[in-house]
LOTOR-219783 format. One record per residue (C-alpha): residue in one letter; x, y, z; residue number from 1. Coordinates in steps of 0.1 Angstrom, whole numbers, plus 5000, padded with zeros to 4 digits. Layout:
N
A | X | Y | Z | NUM
...
This chain:
479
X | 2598 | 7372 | 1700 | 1
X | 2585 | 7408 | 1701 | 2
X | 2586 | 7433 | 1674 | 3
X | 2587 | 7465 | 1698 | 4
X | 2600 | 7463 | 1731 | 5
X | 2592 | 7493 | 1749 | 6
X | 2612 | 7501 | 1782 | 7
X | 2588 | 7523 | 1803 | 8
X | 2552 | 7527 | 1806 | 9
X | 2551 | 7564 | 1817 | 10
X | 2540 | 7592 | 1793 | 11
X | 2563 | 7587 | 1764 | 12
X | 2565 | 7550 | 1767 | 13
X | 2526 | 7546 | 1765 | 14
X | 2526 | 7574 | 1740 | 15
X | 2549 | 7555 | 1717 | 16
X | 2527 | 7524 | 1727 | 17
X | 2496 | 7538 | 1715 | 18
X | 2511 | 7549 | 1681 | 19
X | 2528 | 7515 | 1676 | 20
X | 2497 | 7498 | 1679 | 21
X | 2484 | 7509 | 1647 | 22
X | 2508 | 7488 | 1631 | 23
X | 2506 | 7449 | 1622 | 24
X | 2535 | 7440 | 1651 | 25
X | 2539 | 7423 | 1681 | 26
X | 2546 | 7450 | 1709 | 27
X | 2554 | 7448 | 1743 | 28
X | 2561 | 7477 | 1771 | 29
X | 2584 | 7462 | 1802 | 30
X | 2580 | 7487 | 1837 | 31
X | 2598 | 7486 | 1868 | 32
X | 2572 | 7497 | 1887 | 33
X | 2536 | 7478 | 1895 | 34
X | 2512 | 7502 | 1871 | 35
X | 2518 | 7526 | 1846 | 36
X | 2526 | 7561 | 1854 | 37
X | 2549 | 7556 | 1884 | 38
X | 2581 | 7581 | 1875 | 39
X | 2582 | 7613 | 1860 | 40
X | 2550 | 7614 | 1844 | 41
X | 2531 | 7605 | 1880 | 42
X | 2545 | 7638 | 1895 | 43
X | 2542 | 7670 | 1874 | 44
X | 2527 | 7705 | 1872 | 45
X | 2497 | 7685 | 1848 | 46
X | 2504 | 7721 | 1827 | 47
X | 2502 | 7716 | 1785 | 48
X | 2528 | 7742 | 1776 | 49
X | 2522 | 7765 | 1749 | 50
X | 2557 | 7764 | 1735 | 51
X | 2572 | 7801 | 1740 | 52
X | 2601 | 7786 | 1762 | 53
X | 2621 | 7758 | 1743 | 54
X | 2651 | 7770 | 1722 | 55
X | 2640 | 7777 | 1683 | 56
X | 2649 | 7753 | 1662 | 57
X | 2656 | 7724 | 1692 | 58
X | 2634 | 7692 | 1691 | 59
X | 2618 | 7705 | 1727 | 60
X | 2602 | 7732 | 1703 | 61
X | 2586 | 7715 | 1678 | 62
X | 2577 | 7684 | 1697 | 63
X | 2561 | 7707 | 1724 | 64
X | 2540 | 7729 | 1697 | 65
X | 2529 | 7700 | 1680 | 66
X | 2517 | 7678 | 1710 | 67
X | 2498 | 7712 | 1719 | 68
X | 2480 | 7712 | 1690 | 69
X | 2474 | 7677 | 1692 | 70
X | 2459 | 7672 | 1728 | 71
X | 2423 | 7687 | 1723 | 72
X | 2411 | 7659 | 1699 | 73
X | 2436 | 7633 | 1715 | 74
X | 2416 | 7641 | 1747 | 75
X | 2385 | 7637 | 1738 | 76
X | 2398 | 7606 | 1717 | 77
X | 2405 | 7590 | 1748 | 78
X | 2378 | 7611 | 1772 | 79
X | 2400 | 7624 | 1794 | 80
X | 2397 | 7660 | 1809 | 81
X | 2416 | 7689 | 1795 | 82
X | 2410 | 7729 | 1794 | 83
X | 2426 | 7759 | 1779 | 84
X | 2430 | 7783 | 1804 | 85
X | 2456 | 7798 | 1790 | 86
X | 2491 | 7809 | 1806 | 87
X | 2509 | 7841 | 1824 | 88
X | 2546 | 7849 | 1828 | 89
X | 2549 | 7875 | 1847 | 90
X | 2573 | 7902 | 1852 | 91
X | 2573 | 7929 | 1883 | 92
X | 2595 | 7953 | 1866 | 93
X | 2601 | 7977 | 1836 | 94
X | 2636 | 7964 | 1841 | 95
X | 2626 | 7926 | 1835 | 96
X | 2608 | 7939 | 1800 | 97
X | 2640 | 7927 | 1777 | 98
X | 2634 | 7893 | 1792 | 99
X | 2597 | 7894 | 1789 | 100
X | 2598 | 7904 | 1751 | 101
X | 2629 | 7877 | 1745 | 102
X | 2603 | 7847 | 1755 | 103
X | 2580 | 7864 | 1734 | 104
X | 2604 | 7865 | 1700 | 105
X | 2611 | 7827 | 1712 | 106
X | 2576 | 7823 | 1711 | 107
X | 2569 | 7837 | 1675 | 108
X | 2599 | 7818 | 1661 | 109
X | 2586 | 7786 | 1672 | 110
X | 2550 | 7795 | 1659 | 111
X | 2532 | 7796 | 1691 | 112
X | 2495 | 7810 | 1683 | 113
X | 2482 | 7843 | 1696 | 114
X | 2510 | 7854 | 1720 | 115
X | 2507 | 7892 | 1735 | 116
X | 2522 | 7910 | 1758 | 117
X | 2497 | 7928 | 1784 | 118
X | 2501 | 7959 | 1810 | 119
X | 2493 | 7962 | 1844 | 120
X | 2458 | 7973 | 1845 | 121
X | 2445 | 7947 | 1820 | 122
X | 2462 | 7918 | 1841 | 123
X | 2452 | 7929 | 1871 | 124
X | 2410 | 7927 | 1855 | 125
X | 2422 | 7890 | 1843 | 126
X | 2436 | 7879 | 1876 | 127
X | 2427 | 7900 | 1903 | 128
X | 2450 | 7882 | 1929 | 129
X | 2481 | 7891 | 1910 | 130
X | 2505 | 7911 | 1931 | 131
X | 2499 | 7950 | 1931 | 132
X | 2535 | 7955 | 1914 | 133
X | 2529 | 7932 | 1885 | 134
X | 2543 | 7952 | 1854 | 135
X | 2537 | 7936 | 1824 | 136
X | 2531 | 7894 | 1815 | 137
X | 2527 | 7873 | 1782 | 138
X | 2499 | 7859 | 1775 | 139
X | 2492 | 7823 | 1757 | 140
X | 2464 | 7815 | 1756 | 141
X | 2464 | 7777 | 1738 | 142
X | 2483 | 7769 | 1772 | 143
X | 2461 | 7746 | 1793 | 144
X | 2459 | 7716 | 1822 | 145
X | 2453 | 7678 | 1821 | 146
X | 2454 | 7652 | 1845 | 147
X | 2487 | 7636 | 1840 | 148
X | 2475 | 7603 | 1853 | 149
X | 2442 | 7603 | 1831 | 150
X | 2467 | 7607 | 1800 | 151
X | 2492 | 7585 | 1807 | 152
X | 2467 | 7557 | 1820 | 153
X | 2447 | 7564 | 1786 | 154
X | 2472 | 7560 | 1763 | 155
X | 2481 | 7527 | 1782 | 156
X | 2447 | 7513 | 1784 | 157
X | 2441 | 7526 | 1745 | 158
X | 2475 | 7505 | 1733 | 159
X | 2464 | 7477 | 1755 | 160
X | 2428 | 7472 | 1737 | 161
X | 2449 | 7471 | 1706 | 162
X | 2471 | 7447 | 1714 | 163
X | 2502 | 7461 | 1735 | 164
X | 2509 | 7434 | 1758 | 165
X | 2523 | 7457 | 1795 | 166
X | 2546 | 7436 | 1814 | 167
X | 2547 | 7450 | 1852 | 168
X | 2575 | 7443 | 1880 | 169
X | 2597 | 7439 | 1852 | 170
X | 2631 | 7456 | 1857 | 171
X | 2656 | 7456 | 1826 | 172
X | 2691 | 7446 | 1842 | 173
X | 2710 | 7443 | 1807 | 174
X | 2707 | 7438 | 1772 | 175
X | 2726 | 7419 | 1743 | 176
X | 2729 | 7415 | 1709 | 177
X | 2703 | 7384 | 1694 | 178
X | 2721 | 7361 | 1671 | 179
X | 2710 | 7372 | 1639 | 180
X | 2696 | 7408 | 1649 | 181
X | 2679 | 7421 | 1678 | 182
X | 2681 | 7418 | 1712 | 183
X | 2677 | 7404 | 1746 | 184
X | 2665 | 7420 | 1772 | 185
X | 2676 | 7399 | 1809 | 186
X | 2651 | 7413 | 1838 | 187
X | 2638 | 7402 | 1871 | 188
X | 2611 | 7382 | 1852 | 189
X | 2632 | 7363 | 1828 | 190
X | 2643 | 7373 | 1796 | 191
X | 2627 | 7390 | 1764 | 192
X | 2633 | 7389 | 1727 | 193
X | 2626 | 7415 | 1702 | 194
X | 2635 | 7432 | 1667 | 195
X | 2636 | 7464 | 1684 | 196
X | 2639 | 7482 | 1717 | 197
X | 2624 | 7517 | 1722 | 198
X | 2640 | 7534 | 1759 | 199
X | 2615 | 7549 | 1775 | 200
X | 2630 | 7549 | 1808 | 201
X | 2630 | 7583 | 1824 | 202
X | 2653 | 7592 | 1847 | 203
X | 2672 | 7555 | 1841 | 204
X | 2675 | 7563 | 1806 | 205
X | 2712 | 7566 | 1807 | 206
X | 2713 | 7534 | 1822 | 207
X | 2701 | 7521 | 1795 | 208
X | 2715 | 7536 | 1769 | 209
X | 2750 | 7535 | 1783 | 210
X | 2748 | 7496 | 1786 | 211
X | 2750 | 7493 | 1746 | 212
X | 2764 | 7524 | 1737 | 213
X | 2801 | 7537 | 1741 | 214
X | 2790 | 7575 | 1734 | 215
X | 2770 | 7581 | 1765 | 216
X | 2746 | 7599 | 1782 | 217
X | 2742 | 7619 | 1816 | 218
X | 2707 | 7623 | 1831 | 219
X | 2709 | 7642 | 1862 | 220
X | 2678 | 7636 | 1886 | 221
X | 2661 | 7669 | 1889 | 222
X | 2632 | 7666 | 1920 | 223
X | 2605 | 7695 | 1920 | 224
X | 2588 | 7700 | 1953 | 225
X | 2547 | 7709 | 1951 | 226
X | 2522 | 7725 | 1975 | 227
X | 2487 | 7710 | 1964 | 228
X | 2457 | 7732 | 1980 | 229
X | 2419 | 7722 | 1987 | 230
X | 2391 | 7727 | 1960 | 231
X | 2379 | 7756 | 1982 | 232
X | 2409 | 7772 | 1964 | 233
X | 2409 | 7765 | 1932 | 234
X | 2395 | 7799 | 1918 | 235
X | 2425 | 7820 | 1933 | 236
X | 2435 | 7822 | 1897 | 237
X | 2423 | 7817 | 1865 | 238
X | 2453 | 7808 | 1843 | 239
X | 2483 | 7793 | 1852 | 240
X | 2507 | 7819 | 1868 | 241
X | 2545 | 7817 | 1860 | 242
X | 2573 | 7840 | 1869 | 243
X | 2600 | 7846 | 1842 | 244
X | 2618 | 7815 | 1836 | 245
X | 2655 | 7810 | 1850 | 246
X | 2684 | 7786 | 1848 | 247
X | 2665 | 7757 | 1861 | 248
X | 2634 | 7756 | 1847 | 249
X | 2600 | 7782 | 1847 | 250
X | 2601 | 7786 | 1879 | 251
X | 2571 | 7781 | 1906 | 252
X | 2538 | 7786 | 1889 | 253
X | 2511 | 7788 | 1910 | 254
X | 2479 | 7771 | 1888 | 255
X | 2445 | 7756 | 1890 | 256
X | 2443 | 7720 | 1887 | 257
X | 2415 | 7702 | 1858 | 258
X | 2400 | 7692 | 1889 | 259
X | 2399 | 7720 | 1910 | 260
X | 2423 | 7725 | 1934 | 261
X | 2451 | 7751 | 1931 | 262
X | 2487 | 7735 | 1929 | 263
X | 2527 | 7754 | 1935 | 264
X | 2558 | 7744 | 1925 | 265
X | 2575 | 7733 | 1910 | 266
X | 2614 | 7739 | 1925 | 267
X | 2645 | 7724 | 1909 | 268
X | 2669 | 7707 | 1929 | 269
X | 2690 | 7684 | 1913 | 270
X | 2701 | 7648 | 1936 | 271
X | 2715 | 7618 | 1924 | 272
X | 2694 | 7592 | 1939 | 273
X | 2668 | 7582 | 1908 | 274
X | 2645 | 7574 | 1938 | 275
X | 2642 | 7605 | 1959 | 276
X | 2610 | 7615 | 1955 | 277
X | 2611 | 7631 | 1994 | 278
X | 2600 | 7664 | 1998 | 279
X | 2623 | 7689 | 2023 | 280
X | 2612 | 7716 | 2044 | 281
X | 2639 | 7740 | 2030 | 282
X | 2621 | 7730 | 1993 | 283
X | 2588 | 7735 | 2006 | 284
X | 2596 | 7771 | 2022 | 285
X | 2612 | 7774 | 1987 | 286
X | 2577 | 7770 | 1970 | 287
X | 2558 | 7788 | 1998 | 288
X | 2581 | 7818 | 1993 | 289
X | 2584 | 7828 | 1957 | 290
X | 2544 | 7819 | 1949 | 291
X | 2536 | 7847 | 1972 | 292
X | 2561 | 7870 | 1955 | 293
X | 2537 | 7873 | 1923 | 294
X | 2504 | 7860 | 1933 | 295
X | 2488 | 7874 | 1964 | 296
X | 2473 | 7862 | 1991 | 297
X | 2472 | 7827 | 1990 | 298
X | 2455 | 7806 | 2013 | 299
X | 2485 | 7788 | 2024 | 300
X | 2463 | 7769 | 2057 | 301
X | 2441 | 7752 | 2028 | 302
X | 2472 | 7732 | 2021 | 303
X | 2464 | 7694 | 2020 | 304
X | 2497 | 7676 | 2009 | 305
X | 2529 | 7682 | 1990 | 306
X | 2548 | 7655 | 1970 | 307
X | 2579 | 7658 | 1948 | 308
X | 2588 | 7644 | 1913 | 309
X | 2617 | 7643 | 1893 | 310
X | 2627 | 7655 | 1858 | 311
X | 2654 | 7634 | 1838 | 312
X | 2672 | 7665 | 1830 | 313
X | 2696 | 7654 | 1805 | 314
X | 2734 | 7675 | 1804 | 315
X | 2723 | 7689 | 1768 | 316
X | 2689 | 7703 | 1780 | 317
X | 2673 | 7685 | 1748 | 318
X | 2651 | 7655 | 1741 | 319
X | 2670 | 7627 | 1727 | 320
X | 2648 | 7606 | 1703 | 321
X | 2663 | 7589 | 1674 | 322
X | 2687 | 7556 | 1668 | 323
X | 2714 | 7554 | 1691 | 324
X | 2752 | 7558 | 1672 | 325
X | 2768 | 7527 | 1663 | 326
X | 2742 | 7501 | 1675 | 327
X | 2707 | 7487 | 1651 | 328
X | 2673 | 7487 | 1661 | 329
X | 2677 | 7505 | 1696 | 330
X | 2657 | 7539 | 1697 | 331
X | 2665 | 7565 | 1724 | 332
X | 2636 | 7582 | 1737 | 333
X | 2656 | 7601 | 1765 | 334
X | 2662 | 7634 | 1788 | 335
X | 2621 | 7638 | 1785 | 336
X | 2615 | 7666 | 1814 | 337
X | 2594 | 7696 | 1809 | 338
X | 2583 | 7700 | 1785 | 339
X | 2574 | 7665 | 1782 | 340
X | 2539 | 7660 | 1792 | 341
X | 2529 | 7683 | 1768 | 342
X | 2552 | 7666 | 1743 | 343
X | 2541 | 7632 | 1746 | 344
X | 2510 | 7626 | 1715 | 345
X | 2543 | 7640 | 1692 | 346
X | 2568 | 7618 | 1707 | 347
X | 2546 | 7591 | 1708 | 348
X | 2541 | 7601 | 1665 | 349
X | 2580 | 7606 | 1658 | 350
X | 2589 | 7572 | 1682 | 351
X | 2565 | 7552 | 1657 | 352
X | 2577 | 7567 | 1627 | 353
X | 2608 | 7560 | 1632 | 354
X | 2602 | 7521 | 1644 | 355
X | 2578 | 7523 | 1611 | 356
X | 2609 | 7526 | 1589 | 357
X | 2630 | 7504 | 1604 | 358
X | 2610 | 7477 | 1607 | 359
X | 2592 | 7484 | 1572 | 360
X | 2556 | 7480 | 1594 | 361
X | 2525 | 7484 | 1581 | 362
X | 2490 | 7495 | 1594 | 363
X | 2467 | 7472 | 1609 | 364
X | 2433 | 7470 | 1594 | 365
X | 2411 | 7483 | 1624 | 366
X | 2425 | 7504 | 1652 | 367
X | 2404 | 7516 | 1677 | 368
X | 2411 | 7552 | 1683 | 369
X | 2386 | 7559 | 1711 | 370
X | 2388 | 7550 | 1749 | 371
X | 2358 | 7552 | 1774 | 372
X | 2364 | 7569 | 1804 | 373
X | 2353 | 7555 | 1839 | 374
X | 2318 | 7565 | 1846 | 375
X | 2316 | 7593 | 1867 | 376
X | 2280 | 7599 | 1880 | 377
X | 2279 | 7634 | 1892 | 378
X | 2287 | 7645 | 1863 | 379
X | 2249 | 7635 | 1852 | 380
X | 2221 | 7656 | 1851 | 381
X | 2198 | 7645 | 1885 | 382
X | 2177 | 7622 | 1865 | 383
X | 2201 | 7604 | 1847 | 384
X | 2221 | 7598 | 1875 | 385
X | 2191 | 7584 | 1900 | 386
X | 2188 | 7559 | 1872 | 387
X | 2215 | 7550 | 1864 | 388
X | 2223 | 7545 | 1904 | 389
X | 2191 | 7523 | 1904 | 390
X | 2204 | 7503 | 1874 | 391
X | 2240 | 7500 | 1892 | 392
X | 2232 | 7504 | 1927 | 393
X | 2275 | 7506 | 1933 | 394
X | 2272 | 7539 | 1920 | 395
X | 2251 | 7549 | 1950 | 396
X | 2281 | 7538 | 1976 | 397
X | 2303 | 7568 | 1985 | 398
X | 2334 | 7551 | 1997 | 399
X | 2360 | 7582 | 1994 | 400
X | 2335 | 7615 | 2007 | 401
X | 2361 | 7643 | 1999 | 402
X | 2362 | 7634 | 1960 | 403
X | 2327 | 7617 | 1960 | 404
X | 2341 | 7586 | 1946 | 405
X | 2320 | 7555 | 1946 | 406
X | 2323 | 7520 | 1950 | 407
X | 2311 | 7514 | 1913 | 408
X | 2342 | 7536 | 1899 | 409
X | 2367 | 7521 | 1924 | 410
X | 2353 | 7485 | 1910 | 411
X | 2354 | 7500 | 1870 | 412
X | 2389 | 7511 | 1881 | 413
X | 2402 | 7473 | 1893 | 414
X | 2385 | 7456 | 1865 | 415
X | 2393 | 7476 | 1835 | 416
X | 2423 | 7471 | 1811 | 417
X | 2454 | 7473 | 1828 | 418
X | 2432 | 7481 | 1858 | 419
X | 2446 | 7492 | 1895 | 420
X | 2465 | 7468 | 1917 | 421
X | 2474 | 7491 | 1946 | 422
X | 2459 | 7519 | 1966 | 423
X | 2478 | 7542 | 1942 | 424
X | 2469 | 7526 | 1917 | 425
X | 2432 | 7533 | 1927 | 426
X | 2434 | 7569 | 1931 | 427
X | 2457 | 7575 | 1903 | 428
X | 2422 | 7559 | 1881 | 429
X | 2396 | 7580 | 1904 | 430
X | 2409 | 7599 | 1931 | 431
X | 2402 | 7578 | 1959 | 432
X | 2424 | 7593 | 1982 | 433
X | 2432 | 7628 | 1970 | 434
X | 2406 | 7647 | 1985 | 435
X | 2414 | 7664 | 2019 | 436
X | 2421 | 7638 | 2045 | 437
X | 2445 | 7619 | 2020 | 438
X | 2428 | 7589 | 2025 | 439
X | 2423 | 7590 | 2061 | 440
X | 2387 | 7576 | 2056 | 441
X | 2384 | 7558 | 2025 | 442
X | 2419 | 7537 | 2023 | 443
X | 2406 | 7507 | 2047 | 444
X | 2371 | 7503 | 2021 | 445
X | 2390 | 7501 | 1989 | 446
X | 2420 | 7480 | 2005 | 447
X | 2387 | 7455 | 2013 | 448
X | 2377 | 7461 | 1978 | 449
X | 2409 | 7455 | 1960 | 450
X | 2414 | 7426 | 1985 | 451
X | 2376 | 7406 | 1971 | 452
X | 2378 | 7417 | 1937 | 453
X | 2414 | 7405 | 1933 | 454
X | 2411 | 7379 | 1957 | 455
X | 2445 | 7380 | 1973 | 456
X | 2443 | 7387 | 2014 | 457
X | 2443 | 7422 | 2029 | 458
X | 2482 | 7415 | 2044 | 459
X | 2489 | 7414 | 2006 | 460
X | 2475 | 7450 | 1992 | 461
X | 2498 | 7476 | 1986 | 462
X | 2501 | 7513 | 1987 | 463
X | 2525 | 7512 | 1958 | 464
X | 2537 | 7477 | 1949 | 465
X | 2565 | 7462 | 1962 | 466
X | 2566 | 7459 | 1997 | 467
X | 2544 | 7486 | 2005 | 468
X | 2521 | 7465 | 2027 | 469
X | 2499 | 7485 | 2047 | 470
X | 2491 | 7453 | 2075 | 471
X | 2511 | 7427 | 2093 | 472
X | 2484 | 7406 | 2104 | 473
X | 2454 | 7406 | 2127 | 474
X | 2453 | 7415 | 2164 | 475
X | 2431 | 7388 | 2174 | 476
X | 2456 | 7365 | 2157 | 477
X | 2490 | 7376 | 2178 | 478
X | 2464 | 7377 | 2207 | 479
């Protein structure tokens, strides 16, 4: 019998996660997928907005403002990288001024910091790739990037060390009413019993929701398309570049990544499969196309892969956190899309408070706030590094050569809390595998890796859980 039961362990889910864990209750997170950070939260733009886009007054804007201000001390909280670098929306038109200036009175209203609008000739000496015709653009400069799977895995490892218990391969097929309050969640792992169920469950949010609730909810599956470029690249520009925002969304930035590359997209195509992740040439031409409109010459051959995530865009166009109508103890924390990522430290504080009250939860005695990151060698000064290498020899085997990734981090990755399980799950921790050849090198090393250190045979590693089984079998044995 659980307190908390949280459905979902991307961003929000181990958000909420985290914050519960500083009370005195039993919580649990339940996830579909293998790991943590497989949806929405895996496949993003990685950008903390500043806040000038969300409607004034409309929970996006003051969750969004407030999970801004909170991510510089959460990150270093947890040691996870995150910069600053500040935003652009740019206009190429005197004509597109009105719009320009609206974002800006948006902006003000929901107390974004230090907003300005800036001319031509000043843009063009703060990004000098910006296309010739660029007008005008407003600047915010708290706007910044994070890795998306360095926060989401953080928060998840931080609840775990304080007691979250993550459930994986754990699909939630339906709920019911517990005799005498609560409920029961039935999944493909047997059923679950707790005071309180937060949904956390992305784009299957509705699903959830609409299984206890007669006033329901429509989450239309929104996929984004991305073009990610090599590190050679990653100085094109210096802040993230967006064009005016439009019905669907902001529109294609064009952005630096926290770890160097330089990533487009997104676009906004909405499908109705909640698994379609596939990317299409017509989306892809999309992204190609209207990056080049603003930002010039981009060096579209350094391309190295391109992937597609969706957004649980919710009918409304609003976060949905709170009690669901007409049912006890079951806490919607739905329709989180952009700008969720961002969001998340503030959902994850409103989620708790709310469970707080209901549940009349107290504080635990000692909560431990700060999470170690995995060791990362070359970022040590020569010295340091040679002996710390000597210490952990490891640390001196390169298995992926793109990233520099060793078999020391690749082992720190398996063996940690919650630790990695799958090839993805490996270069979600470390980036084994995101480098320019994709893994063309370094997939057969940490496949023998995860193979000895979780000692389950080769035929049995994954790329992603499931049946995502990379080998059949051995030559020599059908020979």
């Amino acid at each position: 019998m659980y307190d908390v039961i949280i459905v979902g362990a991307g961003v929000s889910g181990a958000a909420s996660a985290r914050e519960l864990s500083r009370c005195a209750a039993r919580v649990c997170v339940l996830e579909k997928e293998e790991d943590v950070c497989c949806g929405t939260s895996k496949a993003n733009s990685a950008i903390v907005h500043a806040g000038y886009d969300a409607a004034p007054g409309s929970l996006m804007a003051k969750l969004n403002v407030r999970g801004n201000a909170l991510m510089g001390d959460l990150a270093k909280d947890l040691d996870i990288p995150f910069r600053r670098i500040g935003s652009l929306v740019v206009c190429l038109s005197e004509e597109d001024m009105p719009g320009l200036q609206a974002l800006y009175d948006r902006g003000q209203a929901n107390g974004v910091p230090d907003l300005r609008i800036i001319y031509h000739d000043e843009l063009l000496q703060m990004e000098p790739n910006l296309s010739e015709e660029t007008y005008a653009a407003l600047y915010a400069p708290t706007a910044g990037i994070v890795c998306p799977f360095g926060l989401n895995i953080a928060l998840a490892e931080n609840a775990a060390m304080n007691g979250v218990e993550f459930h994986f391969d754990t699909e939630v097929q339906s709920l019911e009413r517990r005799q005498g309050g609560g409920w029961i969640l039935h999944t493909s792992q047997g059923s679950y019993e707790t005071r309180l169920v937060v949904n956390a469950a992305g784009v299957y949010a509705d699903s959830l929701h609409n299984m206890i609730s007669s006033g329901k909810i429509h989450i239309t599956p929104r996929r984004g398309d991305y073009c990610l470029l090599d590190k050679t690249t990653g100085s094109h520009v210096n802040h993230t570049i967006f064009p005016l925002p439009g019905k669907y969304g902001k529109g294609i930035l064009v952005s630096p990544t926290i770890h160097g590359n330089l990533l487009l997209g997104p676009t906004a195509i909405d499908v109705a499969d909640p698994e379609a992740t596939n990317t299409t040439a017509d989306g892809l031409a999309q992204v190609l196309e209207n990056a080049g409109r603003y930002v010039k010459e981009i060096p579209y051959k350094n391309v190295i892969t391109s992937f597609a995530g969706l957004r649980a865009h919710e009918d409304g166009h609003e976060f949905i956190i709170g009690e669901v109508p007409g049912t006890e103890n079951f806490i919607d924390c739905a329709g989180i899309e952009s700008p969720g990522l961002t969001s998340s430290p503030a959902i994850g504080e409103m989620v708790a408070e709310i469970v707080r009250s209901k549940l009349e939860l107290s504080e635990k005695e000692h909560f431990i706030s700060r999470r170690k990151g995995i060791m990362n060698p070359t970022q040590l000064p020569d010295g340091e590094r040679q002996e710390w290498i000597r210490r952990h020899p490891a640390y001196g085997h390169i298995v992926c050569r793109c990233e520099h990734i060793s078999e020391g981090e690749i082992l720190d990755a398996i063996h940690r809390p919650l630790g990695a399980r799958s090839l993805d799950g490996v270069k979600r921790r470390v980036r084994a595998g995101m480098g320019r050849c994709q893994g063309g090198f370094c997939s057969p090393r940490v496949m023998e890796l995860l193979s000895r250190e979780l000692d389950i045979p080769l035929e049995q590693i994954t790329k992603r859980g499931g049946a995502s089984t990379l080998l059949c079998g051995q030559n020599k044995d059908s020979l």
